[in-house]
C-alpha positions in Angstrom: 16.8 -8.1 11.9 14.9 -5.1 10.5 11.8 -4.4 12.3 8.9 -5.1 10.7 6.1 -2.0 10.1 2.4 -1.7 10.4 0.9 0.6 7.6 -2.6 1.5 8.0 -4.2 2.5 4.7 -6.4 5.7 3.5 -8.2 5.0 0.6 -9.7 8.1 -0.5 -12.9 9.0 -2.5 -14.3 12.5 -2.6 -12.0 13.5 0.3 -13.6 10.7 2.5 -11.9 7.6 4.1 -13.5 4.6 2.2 -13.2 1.1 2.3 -15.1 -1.7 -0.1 -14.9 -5.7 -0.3 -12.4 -7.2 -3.1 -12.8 -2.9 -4.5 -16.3 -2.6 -5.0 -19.1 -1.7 -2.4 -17.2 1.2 -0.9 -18.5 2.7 2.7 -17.4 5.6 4.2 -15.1 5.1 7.2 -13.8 8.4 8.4 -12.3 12.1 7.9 -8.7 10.8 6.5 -7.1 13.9 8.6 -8.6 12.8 11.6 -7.5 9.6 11.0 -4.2 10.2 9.8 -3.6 12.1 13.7 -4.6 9.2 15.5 -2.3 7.1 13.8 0.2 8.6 14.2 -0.5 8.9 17.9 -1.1 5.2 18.1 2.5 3.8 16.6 2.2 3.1 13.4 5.5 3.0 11.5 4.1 4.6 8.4 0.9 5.8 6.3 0.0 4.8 3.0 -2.9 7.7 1.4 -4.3 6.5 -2.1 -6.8 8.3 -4.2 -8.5 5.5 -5.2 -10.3 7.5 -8.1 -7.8 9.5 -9.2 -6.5 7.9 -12.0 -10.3 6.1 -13.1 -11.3 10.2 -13.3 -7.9 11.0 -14.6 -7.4 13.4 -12.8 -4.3 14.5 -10.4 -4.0 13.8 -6.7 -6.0 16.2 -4.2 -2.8 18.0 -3.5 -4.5 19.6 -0.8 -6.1 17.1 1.4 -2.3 15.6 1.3 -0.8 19.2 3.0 -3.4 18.8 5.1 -3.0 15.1 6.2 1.1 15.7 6.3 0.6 18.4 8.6 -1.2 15.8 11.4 1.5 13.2 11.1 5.0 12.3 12.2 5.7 9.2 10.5 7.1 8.3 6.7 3.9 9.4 4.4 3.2 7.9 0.8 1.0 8.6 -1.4 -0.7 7.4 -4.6 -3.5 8.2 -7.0 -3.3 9.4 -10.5 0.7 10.1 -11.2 2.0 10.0 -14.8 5.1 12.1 -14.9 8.0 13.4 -12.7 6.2 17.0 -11.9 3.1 14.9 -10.5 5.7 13.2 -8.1 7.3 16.5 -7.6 4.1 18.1 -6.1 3.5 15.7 -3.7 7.0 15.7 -2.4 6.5 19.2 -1.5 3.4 18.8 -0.4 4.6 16.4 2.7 4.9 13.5 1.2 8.1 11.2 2.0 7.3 8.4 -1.0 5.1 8.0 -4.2 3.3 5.0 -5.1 2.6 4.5 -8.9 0.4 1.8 -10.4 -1.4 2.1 -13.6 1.0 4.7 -15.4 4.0 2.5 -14.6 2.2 -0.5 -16.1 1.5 1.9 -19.5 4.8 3.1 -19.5 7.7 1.2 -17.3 10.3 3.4 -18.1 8.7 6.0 -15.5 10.3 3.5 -12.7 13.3 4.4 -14.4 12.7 7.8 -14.5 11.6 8.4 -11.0 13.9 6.1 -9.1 17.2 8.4 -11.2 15.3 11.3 -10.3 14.0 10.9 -6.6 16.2 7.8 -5.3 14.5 4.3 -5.1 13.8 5.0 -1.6 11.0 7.5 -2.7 9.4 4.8 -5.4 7.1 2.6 -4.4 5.2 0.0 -6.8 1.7 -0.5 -6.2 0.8 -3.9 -7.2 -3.2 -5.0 -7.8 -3.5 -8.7 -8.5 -6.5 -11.2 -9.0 -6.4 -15.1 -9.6 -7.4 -15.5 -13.2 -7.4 -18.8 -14.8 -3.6 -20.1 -14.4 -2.5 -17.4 -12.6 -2.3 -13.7 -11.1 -2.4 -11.0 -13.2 -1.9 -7.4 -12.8 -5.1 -5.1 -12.8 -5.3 -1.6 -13.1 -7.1 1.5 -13.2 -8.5 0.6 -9.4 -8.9 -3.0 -10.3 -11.0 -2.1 -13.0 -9.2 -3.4 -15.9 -7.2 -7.1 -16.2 -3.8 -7.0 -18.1 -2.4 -9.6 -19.7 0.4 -8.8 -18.0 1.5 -12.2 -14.7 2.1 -10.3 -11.4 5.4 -12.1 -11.2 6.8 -11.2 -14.0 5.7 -7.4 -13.2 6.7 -7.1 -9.8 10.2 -9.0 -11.1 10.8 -6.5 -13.8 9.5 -3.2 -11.8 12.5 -4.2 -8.9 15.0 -4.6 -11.7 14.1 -0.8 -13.0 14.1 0.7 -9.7 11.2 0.1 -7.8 12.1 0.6 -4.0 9.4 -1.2 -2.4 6.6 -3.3 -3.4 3.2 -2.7 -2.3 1.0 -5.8 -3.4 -2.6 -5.9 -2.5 -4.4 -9.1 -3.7 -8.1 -8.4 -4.9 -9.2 -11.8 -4.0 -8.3 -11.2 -0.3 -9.3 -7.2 -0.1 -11.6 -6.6 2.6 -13.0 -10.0 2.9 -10.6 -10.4 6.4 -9.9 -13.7 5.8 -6.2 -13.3 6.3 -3.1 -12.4 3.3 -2.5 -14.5 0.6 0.4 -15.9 2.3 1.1 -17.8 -0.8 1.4 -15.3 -3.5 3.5 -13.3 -0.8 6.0 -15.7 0.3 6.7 -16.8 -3.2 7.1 -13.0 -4.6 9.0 -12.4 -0.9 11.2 -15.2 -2.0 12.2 -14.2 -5.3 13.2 -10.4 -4.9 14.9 -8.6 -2.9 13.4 -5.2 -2.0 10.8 -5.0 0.8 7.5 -6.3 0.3 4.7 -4.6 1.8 1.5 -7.2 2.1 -2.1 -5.8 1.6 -5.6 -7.1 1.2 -7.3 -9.6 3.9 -6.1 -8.7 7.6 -8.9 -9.1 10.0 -7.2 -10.0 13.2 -3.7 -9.7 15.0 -3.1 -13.7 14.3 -3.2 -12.8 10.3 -0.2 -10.2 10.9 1.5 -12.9 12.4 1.2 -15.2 10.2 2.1 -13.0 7.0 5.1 -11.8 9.2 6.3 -15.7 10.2 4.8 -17.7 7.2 5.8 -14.8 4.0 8.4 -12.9 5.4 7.1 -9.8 4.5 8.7 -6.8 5.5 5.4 -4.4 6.6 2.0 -5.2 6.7 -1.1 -2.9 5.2 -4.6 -2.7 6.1 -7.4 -0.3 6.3 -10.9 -1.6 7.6 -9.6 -3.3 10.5 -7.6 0.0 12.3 -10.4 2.4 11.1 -13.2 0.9 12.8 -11.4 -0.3 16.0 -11.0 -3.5 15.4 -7.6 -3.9 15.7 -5.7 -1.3 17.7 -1.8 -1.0 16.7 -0.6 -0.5 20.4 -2.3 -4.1 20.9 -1.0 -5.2 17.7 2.5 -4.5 18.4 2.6 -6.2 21.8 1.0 -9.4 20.4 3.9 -9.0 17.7 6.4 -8.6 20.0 5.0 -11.9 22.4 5.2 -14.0 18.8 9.3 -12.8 18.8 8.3 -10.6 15.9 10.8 -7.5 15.9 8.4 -4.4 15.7 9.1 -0.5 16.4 7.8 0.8 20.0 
């Protein structure tokens, strides 16, 4: 069995940690360099770095604040925030990162999933994924949650793995921040139906929600923010409760 990874999360706002509730009501939480070292140091299997304003301002990735992050860590690095074409994706590969994750632009114009995954390898493409509970169902939202699609998450996340999306990254706005635990349903059922990793995200506020998303969904890594940058949950403590559920985690 593949071991499962914890990704801790920088959402980054004016080259500051943040972290809101369901995307609004943002706090600051931290240098993300600083915080990018200690994870690193702690175990974490990879880090996920998103400029969370990047694409809202339209504007390109702060290609600096990622050399400077790369340099602190060890680990498998992605990044996301405001990439529309292949030289966007280009830069941050050379600027340390190990994967890109696009969200709106793919949603605009799927054929960049095409494009990067030929270009890159799937391996370096991840999907991010923002969903909310609308009516009848989850849809896909973009721009930072700002704007709803018309566009079912299933049907997104479905076609996205078909054009060669390597991972999934799907963060559920109804969940986000509130630590009330993953939507374990939305996951398993998207878990169950493809068959690229899923990465969970949104709602983690103890160790016993890891567990569960692992056990109950299946998921193949688990993201949060809040929860590791304010101490609440520490990774080395995370693993061994893992590992004493018969999760298989990386030491």
């Amino acid at each position: 069995m593949l071991a499962k990874r914890i990704i801790p999360c920088l959402d980054v706002k004016d080259g500051r940690t943040v972290k809101g509730v369901n995307f609004v009501d943002l706090r600051d939480a931290g240098d993300p360099v600083e915080l990018a070292y200690q994870y690193s140091q702690q175990g974490a299997d990879e880090l996920v770095f998103l400029d969370i304003t990047a694409t809202h301002e339209r504007r390109k990735t702060t290609v600096d604040l990622v050399k400077a992050v790369a340099s602190q860590i060890n680990i498998p690095f992605t990044i996301g925030g405001g990439i529309n074409e292949l030289k966007d994706a280009d830069v941050l590969l050379n600027a340390g990162a190990d994967k890109i994750s696009i969200n709106s632009a793919a949603v605009r114009n799927p054929k960049l999933l095409d494009e990067f995954a030929k270009a890159f390898g799937v391996q370096f493409v991840v999907l991010a994924v923002d969903t909310r509970f609308v009516n009848d169902g989850n849809y896909v939202h973009l721009r930072g949650g700002r704007d709803l699609t018309d566009i079912k998450t299933e049907d997104w996340i479905l076609e996205a793995a078909d054009r060669g999306a390597g991972e999934i990254l799907l963060t559920s706005m109804d969940h986000d921040g509130t630590k009330n635990g993953f939507d374990l349903k939305l996951l398993k059922e998207m878990n169950d139906r493809i068959s690229i990793p899923l990465i969970a995200s949104g709602g983690a506020g103890n160790q016993q929600h890891f567990v569960d998303v692992f056990q109950e969904a299946g998921v193949d890594a688990a993201l949060a923010a809040s929860v590791f940058h304010y101490g609440e949950i520490l990774i080395p403590e995370l693993k061994d409760t893992l590992k004493a559920k018969g999760i298989t985690v990386r030491t």
